[in-house]
N, C-alpha and C positions, 0 to 999 in steps of 0.2 A: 563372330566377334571381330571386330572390324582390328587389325594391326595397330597399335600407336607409338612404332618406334619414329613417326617423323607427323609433326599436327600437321605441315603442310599438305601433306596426302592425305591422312585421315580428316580434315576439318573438325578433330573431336577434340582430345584431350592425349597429349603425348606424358610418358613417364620418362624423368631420367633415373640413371642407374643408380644413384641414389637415393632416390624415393623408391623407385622399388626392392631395393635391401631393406629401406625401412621397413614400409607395409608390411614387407614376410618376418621382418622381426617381430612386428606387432601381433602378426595374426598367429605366430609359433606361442608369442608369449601367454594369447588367449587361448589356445589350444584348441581355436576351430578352425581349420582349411576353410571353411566355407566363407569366411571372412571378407568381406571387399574394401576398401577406402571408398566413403561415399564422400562427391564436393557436392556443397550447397551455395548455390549464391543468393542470400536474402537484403532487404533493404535492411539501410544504416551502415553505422562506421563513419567517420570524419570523410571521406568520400562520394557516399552515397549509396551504396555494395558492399557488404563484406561478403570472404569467403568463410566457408564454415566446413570443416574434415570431421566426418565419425565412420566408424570401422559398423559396418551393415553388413546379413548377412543376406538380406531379401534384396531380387531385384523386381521391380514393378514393373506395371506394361508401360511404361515413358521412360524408361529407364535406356544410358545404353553402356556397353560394358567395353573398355578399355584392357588390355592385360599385354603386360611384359615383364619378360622371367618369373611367370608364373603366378604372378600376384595382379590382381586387377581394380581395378577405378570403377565405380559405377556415376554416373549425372545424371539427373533428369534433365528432360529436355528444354524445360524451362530455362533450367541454369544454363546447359550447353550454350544457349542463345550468346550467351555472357562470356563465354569462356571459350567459343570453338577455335582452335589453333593457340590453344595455351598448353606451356608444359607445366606439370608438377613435377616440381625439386624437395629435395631434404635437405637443411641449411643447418649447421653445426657453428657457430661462433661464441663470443665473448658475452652475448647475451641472451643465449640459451638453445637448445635445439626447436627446428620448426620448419612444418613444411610450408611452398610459398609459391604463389603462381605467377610466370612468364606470361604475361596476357597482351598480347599487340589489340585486343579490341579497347584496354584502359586507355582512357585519354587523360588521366591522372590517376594518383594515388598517393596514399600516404605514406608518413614515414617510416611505421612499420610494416609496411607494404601486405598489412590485412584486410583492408577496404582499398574498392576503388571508382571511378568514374568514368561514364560511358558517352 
């Protein structure tokens, strides 16, 4: 499993320590270790992309698997396309918690920074 404490090395998917408190909080709450954060990137959203977060516990053969502090990220590769050298954050403010991705490959995005453009 490839390290992704920096995207610039891995070209995959970095976590910060944020989101990965999250995740283990999530996967404690479900009571499965086998738990991963999966990203999706499908068409739509006001940009043309969204991303899409669900807690999987399978990983497929296009899959590839991200992990720091213990808790890990799965992507297909499709998405990775979209997303390689992005971090996932856990964002806490005034209008609500959520996680949210650092993507230098968007050449835009919206305002809730859920969708974006390539």
């Amino acid at each position: 499993m490839p390290d992704s404490s920096s995207p610039e090395e891995t070209q995959g998917v970095a976590i910060s320590d944020s989101a990965a408190k999250r995740i283990g909080q999530l996967v404690e709450q479900e009571g499965n270790d086998a738990l991963m954060l999966r990203i999706i990137v499908s068409g739509g959203g006001c940009s043309g992309f969204q991303y899409g977060f669900d807690l999987d516990n399978t990983v497929k053969d296009d899959d590839l698997v991200y992990e720091k502090n213990g808790v890990k990220v799965v992507v297909d590769k499709m998405s990775l396309e979209f997303v390689s050298g992005s971090e996932i954050d856990f964002k806490e403010d005034l209008i609500g918690s959520y996680f949210t991705m650092s993507n230098p490959n968007a050449t835009s995005t919206c305002g809730c920074g859920s969708s974006f453009g390539v």
